[in-house]
C-alpha positions as CSV (number, residue, x, y, z in Angstrom):
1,X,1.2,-27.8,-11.0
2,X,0.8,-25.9,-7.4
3,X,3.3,-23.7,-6.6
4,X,3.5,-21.1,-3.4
5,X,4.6,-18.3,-3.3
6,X,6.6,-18.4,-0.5
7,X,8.6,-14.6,-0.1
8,X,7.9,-11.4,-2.5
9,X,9.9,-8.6,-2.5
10,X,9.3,-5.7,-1.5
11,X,10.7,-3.1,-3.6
12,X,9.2,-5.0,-6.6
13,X,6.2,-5.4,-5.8
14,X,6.2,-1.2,-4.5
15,X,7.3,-0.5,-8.3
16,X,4.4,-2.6,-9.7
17,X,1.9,-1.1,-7.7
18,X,3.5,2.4,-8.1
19,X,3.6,1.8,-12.1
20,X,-0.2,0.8,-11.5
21,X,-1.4,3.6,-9.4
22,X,0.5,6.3,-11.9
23,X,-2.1,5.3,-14.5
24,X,-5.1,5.5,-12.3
25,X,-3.9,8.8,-11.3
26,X,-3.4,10.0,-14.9
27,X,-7.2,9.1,-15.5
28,X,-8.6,10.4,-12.0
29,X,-6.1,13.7,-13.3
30,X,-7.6,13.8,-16.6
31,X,-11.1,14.3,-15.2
32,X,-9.7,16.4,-12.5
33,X,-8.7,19.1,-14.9
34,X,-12.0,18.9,-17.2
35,X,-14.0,19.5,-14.1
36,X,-11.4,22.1,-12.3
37,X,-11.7,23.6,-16.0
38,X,-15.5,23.7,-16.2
39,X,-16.0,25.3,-12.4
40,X,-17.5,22.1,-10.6
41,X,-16.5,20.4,-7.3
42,X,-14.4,17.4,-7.8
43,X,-12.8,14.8,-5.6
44,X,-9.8,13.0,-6.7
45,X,-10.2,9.8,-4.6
46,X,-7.0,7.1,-5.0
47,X,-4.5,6.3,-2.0
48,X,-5.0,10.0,-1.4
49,X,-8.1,12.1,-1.6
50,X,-8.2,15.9,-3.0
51,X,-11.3,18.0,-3.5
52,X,-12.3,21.6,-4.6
53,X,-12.8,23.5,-7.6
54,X,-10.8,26.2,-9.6
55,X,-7.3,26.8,-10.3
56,X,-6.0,24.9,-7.1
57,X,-7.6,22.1,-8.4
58,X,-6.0,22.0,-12.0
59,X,-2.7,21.9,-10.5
60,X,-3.2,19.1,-8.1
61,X,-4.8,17.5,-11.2
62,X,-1.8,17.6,-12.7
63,X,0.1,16.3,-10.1
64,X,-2.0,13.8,-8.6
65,X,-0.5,10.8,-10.8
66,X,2.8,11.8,-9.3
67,X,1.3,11.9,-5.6
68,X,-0.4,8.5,-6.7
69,X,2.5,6.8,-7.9
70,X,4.3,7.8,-4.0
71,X,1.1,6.3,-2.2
72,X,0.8,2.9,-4.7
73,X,4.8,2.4,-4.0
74,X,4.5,3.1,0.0
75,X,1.3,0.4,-0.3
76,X,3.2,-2.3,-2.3
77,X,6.2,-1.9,0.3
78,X,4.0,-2.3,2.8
79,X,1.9,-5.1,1.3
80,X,5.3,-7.2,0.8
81,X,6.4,-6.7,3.9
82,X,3.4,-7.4,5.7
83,X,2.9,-10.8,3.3
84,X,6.6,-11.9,3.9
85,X,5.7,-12.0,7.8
86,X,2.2,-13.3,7.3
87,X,3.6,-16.4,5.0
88,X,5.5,-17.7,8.7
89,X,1.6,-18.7,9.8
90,X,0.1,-18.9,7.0
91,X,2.4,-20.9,4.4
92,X,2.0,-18.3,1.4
93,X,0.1,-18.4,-1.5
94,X,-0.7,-21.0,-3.6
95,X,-0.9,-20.7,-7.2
96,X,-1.9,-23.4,-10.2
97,X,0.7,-22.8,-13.1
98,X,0.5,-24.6,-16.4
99,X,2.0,-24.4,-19.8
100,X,1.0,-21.8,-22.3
101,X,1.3,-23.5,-25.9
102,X,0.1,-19.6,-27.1
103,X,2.5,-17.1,-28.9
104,X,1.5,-13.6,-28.9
């Protein structure tokens, strides 16, 4: 069965993507502080990029889940919003669904 999808919304789709981009951050953090800790240069790339070395770097290690969180929910805003005006010349999405006989 094809279904489009013909409107998201914004602020769910900005939570989702938030929720998403606070786990990358936590693993691009994680490494963050093991090289901020060992005295290399490290770049923490994600919606927004942070390099350096030292104690400077720890603590944006630290925060950068946080900091990626704000840019994934700012891009899924975006993203709806843009894809809600798009869908006017473009129709949407179309996606095949079917029934799951599976229980998890």
């Amino acid at each position: 069965m094809n279904q489009r999808i013909k409107r998201i919304p914004p602020f769910s789709l900005a939570v989702t993507v938030a929720f998403i981009y606070f786990f990358i951050g936590i693993m691009s953090g994680i490494f963050g502080l093991i090289g901020g800790l060992s005295g290399a240069d490290v770049t923490l790339n994600g919606p927004f990029t942070f390099s350096g070395n030292g104690p400077s770097l720890i603590i944006i290690s630290m925060l950068y889940p946080f900091i990626s969180a704000l840019g994934g929910f700012i891009f899924g805003f975006l993203l709806a919003i843009i894809y809600n005006y798009s869908v006017r010349f473009t129709k949407g999405l179309v996606v095949q669904l079917e029934d799951s006989h599976l229980k998890y």
